[in-house]
Structure formats: C-alpha cells, structure tokens
C-alpha positions in Angstrom: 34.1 12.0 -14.8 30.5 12.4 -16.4 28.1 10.1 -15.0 26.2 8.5 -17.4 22.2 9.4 -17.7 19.9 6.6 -18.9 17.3 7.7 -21.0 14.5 6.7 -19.3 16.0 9.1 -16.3 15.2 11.7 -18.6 11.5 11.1 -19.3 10.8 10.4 -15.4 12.1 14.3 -14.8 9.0 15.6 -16.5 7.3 18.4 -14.4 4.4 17.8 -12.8 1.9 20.3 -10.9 1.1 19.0 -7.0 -2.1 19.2 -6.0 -2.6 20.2 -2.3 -5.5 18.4 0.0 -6.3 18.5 3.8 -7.1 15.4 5.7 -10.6 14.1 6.3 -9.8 14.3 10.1 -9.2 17.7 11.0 -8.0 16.1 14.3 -5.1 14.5 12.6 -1.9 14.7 14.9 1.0 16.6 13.6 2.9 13.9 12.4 0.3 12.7 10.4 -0.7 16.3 9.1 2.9 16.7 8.1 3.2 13.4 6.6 0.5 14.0 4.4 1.6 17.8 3.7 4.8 16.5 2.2 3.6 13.5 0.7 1.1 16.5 -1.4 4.5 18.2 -2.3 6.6 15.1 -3.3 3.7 14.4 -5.7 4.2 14.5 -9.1 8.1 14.9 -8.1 9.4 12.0 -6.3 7.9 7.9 -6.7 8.5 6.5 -3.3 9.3 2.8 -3.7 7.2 0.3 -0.9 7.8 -2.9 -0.4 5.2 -5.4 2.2 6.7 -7.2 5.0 10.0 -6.0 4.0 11.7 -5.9 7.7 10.4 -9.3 8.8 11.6 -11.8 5.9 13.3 -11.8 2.4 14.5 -15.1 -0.2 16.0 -16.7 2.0 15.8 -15.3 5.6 13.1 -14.8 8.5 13.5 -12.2 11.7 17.1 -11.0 11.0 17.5 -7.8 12.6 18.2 -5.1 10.5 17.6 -6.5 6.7 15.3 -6.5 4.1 16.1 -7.3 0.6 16.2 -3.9 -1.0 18.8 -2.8 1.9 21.2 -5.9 0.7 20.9 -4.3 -2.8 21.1 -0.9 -2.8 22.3 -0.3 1.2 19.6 1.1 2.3 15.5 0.3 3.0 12.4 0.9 1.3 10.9 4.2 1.8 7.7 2.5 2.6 6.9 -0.9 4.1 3.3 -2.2 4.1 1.8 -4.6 6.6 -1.5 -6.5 7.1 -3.2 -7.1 10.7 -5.3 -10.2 9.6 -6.0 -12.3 12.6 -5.9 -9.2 14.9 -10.1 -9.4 14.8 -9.7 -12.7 15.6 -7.2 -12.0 18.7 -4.1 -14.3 17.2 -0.7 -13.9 17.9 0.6 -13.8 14.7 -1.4 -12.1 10.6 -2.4 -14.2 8.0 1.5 -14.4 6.8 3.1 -15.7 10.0 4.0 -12.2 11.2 3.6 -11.5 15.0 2.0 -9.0 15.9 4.4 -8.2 18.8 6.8 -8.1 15.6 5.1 -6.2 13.7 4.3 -3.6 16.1 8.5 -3.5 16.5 9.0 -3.3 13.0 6.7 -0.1 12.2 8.2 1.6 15.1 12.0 1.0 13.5 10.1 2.2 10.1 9.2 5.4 11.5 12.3 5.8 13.2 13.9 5.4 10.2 11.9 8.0 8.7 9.9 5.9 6.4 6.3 5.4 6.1 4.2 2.4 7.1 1.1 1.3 5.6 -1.7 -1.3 6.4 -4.3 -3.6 5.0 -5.9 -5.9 6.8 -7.6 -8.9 5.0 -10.1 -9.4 7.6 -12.0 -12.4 7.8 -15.5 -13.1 7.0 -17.9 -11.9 9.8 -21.1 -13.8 9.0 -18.9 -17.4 8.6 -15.8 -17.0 9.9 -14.2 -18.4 7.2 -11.5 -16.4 4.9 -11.5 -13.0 3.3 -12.0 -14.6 0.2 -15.2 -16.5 1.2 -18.1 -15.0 -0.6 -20.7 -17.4 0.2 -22.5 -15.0 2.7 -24.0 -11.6 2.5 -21.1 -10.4 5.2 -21.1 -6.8 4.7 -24.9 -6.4 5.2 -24.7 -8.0 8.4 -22.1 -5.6 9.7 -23.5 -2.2 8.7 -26.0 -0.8 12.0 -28.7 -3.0 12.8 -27.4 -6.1 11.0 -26.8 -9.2 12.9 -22.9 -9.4 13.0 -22.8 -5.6 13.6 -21.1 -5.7 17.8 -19.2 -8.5 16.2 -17.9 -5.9 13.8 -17.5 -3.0 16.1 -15.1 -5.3 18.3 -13.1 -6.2 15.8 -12.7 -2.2 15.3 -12.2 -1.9 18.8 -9.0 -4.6 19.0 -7.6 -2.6 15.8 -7.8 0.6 17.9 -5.8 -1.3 21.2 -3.0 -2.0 18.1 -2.7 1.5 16.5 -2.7 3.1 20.1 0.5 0.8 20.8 2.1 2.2 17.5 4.6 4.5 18.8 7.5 6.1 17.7 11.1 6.5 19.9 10.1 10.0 19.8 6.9 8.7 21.9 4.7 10.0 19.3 1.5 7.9 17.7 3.3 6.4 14.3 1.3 8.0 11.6 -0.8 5.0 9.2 -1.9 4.7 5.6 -4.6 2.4 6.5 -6.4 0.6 3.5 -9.7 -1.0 4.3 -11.4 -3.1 2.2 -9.4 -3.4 -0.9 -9.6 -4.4 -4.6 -13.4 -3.5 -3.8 -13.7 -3.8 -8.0 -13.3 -7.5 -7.6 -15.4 -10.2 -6.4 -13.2 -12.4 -4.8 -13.2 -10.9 -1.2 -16.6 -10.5 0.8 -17.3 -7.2 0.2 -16.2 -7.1 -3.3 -18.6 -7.1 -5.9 -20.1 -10.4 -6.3 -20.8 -10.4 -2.2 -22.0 -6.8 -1.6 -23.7 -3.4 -3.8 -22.3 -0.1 -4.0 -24.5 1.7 -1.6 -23.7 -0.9 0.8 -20.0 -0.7 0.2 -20.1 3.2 0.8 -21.9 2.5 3.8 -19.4 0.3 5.1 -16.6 2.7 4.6 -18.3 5.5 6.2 -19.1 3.9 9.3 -15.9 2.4 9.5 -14.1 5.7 9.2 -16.6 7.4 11.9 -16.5 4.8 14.3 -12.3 4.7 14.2 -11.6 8.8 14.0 -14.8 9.7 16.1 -15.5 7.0 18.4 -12.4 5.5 19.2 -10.3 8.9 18.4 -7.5 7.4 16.0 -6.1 10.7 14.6 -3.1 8.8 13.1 -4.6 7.4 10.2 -4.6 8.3 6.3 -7.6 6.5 4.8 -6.8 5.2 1.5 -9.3 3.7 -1.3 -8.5 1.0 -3.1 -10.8 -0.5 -6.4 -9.4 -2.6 -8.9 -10.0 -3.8 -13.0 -11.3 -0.1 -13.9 -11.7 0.7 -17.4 -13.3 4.4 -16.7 -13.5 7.3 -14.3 -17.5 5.8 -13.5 -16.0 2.3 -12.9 -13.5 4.0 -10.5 -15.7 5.7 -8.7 -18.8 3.3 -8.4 -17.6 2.9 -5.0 -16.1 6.1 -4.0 -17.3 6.7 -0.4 -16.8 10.6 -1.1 -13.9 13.1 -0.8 -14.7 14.0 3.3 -13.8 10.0 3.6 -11.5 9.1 1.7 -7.3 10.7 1.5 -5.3 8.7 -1.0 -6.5 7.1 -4.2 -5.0 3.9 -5.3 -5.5 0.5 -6.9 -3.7 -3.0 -7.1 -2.2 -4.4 -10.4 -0.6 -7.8 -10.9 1.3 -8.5 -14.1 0.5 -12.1 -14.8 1.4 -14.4 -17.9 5.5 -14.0 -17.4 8.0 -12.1 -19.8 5.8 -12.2 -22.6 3.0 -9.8 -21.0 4.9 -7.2 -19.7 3.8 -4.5 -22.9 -0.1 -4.8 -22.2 0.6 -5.3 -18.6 2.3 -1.7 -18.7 -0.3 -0.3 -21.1 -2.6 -1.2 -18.9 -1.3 0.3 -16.4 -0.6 3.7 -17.7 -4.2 4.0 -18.4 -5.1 2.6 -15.2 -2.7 5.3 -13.9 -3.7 8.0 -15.8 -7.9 8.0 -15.1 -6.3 8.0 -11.2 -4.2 10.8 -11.3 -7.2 12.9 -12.9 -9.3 11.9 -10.4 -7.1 12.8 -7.9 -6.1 16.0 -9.2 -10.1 16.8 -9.8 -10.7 15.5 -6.2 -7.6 17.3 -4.5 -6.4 13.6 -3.4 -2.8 11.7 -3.5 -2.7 9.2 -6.1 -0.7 6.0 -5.0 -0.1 2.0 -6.6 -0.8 0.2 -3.3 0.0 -3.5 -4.9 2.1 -4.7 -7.8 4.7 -6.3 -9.3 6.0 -9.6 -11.3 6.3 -12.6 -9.3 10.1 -13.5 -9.2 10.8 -10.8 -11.6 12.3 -13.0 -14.7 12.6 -10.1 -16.8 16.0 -8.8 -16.5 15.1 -4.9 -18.0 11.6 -5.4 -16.1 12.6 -2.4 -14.2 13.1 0.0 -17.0 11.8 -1.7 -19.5 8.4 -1.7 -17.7 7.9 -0.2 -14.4 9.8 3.2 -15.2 7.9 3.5 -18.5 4.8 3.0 -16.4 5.6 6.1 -14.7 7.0 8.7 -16.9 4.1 10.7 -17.4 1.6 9.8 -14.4 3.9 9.8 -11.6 1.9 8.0 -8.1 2.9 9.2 -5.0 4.4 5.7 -4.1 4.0 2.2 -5.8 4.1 -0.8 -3.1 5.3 -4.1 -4.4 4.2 -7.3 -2.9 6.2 -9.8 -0.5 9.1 -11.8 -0.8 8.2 -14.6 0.3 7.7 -19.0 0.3 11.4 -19.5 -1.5 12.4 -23.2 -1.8 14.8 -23.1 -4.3 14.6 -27.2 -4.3 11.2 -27.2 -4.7 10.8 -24.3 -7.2 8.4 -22.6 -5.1 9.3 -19.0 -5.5 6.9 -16.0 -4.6 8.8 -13.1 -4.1 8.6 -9.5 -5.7 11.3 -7.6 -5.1 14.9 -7.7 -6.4 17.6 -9.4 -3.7 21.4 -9.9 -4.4 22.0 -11.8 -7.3 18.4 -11.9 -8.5 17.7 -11.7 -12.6 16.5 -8.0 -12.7 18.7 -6.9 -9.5 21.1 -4.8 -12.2 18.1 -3.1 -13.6 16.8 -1.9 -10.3 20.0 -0.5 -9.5 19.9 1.4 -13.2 16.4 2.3 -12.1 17.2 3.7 -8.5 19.9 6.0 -10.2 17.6 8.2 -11.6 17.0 9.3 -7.9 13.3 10.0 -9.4 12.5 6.4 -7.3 13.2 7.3 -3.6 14.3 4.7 -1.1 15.0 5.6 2.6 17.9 7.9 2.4 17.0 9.9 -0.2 13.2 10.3 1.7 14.9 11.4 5.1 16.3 14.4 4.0 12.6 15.4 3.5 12.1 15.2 7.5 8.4 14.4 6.4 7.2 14.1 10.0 8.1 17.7 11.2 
C-alpha cells in the first residue's frame, strides 16, 4: 500500500542549513553540551513539539501517573515539557499553577529519563512589593541590580533556585540539563521588568548579573539560557534588549493567537515574519531559534494544525515551538483553557495529519537521537 503524503508534508521537508554555536558556559556538563550540540543539528531539520505542565494535568485529569494529553492521542509524550518555579523565591510548596514543587522535581526527572527536554520560566514575583509578576507599579528591577535596595533579597531568591536545579537529577544520577528562560516577553509591559517598569540598559543589566551570579557563583553548569522578547516588528526591536551573544544561547519569543477562527491568517502571517527576523538573527548570531509560547486556546479550528501552525513553519523551521497548558476545564461551566489537542478534541484529527509528516517530533521519534550522549 502507498501511504498517502499531505501536501503540506512536502513543503515542511525543505532543506535548511544548521548553524553550529557553543554554549556561553564553557563549564557546561556533558549532558548539557550534548543536548545543545544536537539540538544545533536538528535545526532547520526537525520541529520538536513542547507542551507546559504536560505530565502533571490534562482536560480532565490532575497527577495521574504516566499521562499527558498528547500521549492519549498519538501514544506517546511531548518531546519537550516546559515548567515554571513561581513561588520557589518565595519558599512555597507548590508554582503559581498549583504544581508542587516536590512534583515537579519528579516529573523533570521522568522527562529526562524519557529522553525528552525540560524547560523553565519562572514568573517570579515582584521584589520591591511583593505583589505579582504582573505588578508594574514599582521600579522592581532597579532595586535588584548591585547596590539597589532589594538586591540580597534578589540574590536569595537566586540562591533557593540554585538548591532546586541541584536536586534535578536524572536516574542516570546526572544534573538534568535546563532551558531556563528568565524574564520573558521583555517587549511587553505587563510584567515588572518589561517595558513600561524598566529601560534597556537596565534590562541587560539584569540578565547579565543574573547569568554570572547562577554559572559563576553558584556553579549551575546545566543550564541553556534562552531570551525571550515579544511584539517585534524589526531586527532593532528584537534586539533592543539583547544582553549580547556571550549571554544568551537560544533565541525565542511568545505568540498568542487571539480573536478565534476568524484570526488564524494574520495570526500566522504574523508569525512567519515574526519567525523569520528570528531565524536571521540567529543564524547571524550563531544561536538556536525556538517559539517558547503559543497556541489557540481550546483549538476550535478543526485544520488549525495544518491549516495554520504547519504553514507557520515551512520555510523558517524553530528548533521547538512550546504550546501553552491545558488547563481550568469545567465543561459545565464553559471555562475551558487548554492548548493542546486530547482525545476527541475539535482539531485532535489534524494533529494526527500534522505529526505524520514526522517533520514534528514527539518523544519517540526524539529518542532515537540519544541527545544527551
């Protein structure tokens, strides 16, 4: 029997030239060396397909060992699974989505065991108020920088995110290599060092000491430091708040599409450009070039898959796209917030058409990559 070949298979096989970089800490352990050595030679080949929180809840379900959404789909997991430590600075049990960190910590171990990559953010809360991430009523990030008021308050809040990545170990026994992403969406002002709360220089700052202070101070050599802006229109908007290529490893940015069916064309227009000043940045800069947020909330397009998100990528292919959580279903109450496609979902077909292509990589198909050794 032939197997059929959709057509959008065919324009996701275009070639595409890696570009090879070396990690800003030349300290990095193996794992993480390797990890980002064949992450550099999956690029421009292979889309790995993330998905947050992934191993802890789905529609429908909360800590059942050994699912995620994707898995009751296609049979097997995502090839990455993101995670944020919010509430670690703050020393509670549990991030700002319920998670527990004791959890957690489980749950990127079985990732790497699996062979899959783990990532984090970490929407830290406000050091000069203590109120949210998205409180921007205080100058935050100038008190944190040396000198500044809040600035031990700050370095002990990198000190109890060092005590969790040390605990982050493999079966093997081996520190889990991270994808850490600081400070993200820096573009926007909604968070407190976004734009509205903080200037570039100070921004840059920020970053730099951050990254010292974690690979020289506290000696994390497991982490892959990834830069995040957001609502770019140019290479200069991109780069306003580039801390500069010895700190930074991956390139990335978040993208919602919001408005429902109706917006999906300038929602993937926009994203293709977005894409494309990226990937020339990264190829100029010798970085990876990743989507660290996106997707549809509850996904009501039924071809959303290839329709939008395949189209998105024929040309300007990311080293992996991360979609956002499934999570806060009440089917009663028509509260839906989830991102992925589950078992019966609208577009849960189209994924499948999509993950055919084998150009979108889930877990198997990244294991036989071994990209820790």
């Amino acid at each position: 029997m032939i197997k059929k070949v959709f057509p959008f298979c065919i324009l996701l096989c275009l070639p595409f030239v890696s570009v090879f970089g070396q990690l800003i800490d030349t300290k990095a352990t193996l794992q993480t060396k390797n990890l980002y050595k064949n992450l550099n030679k999956l690029s421009g080949k292979e889309v790995l397909f993330g998905h947050q929180d992934a191993l802890a809840y789905g529609v429908g379900w909360k800590y059942q060992n050994g699912r995620s959404d994707i898995k009751d789909l296609t049979g097997e997991y995502p090839a990455v699974f993101g995670w944020d430590v919010s509430g670690l600075e703050n020393s509670k049990k549990q991030n700002i989505d319920g998670v527990p960190f004791a959890k957690m910590q489980q749950y990127i171990k079985k990732a790497y065991d699996l062979g899959t990559i783990n990532t984090l953010s970490w929407h830290m809360d406000n050091p000069a108020n203590g109120k949210t991430s998205w409180d921007t009523s205080s100058v935050a990030v100038k008190s944190i920088l040396p000198n500044g008021s809040k600035h031990l308050l700050y370095k002990s809040w990198l000190d109890k995110f060092a005590v969790f990545v040390k605990t982050l170990k493999g079966t093997d026994g081996k520190s889990i290599p991270i994808l850490f992403r600081p400070f993200h969406e820096n573009g926007g002002g909604w968070f407190w060092w976004g734009t509205k709360s903080c200037a570039p220089k100070e921004y840059i700052a920020l970053w730099r000491f951050t990254v010292n202070y974690l690979r020289d101070k506290k000696q994390l050599h497991n982490l892959i430091y990834v830069f995040n802006p957001c609502d770019f229109k140019s290479e200069k908007e991109y780069l306003e708040r580039y801390p500069g290529n010895e700190f930074v490893d991956v390139l990335s940015f978040d993208s919602y599409q919001y408005g429902g069916i109706e917006k999906g064309e300038s929602f993937k227009l926009d994203l293709i450009e977005k894409l494309t000043i990226q990937n020339k940045i990264a190829k100029e800069h010798k970085k990876l070039s990743a989507i660290a947020e996106t997707g549809l909330v509850e996904i009501p397009d039924p071809n959303w898959w290839t329709n939008v998100f395949a189209k998105v990528i024929e040309a300007n292919k990311p080293s992996y796209v991360l979609f956002w959580r499934n999570a806060g279903y009440r089917e009663k109450e028509k509260d839906n917030h989830y991102y992925a496609p589950y078992p019966g979902q609208t577009s849960a077909a189209d994924f499948l058409k999509l993950i055919e292509c084998k150009k979108i990589l889930l877990q198997k198909g990244l294991k036989k990559y071994a990209i820790y050794n």
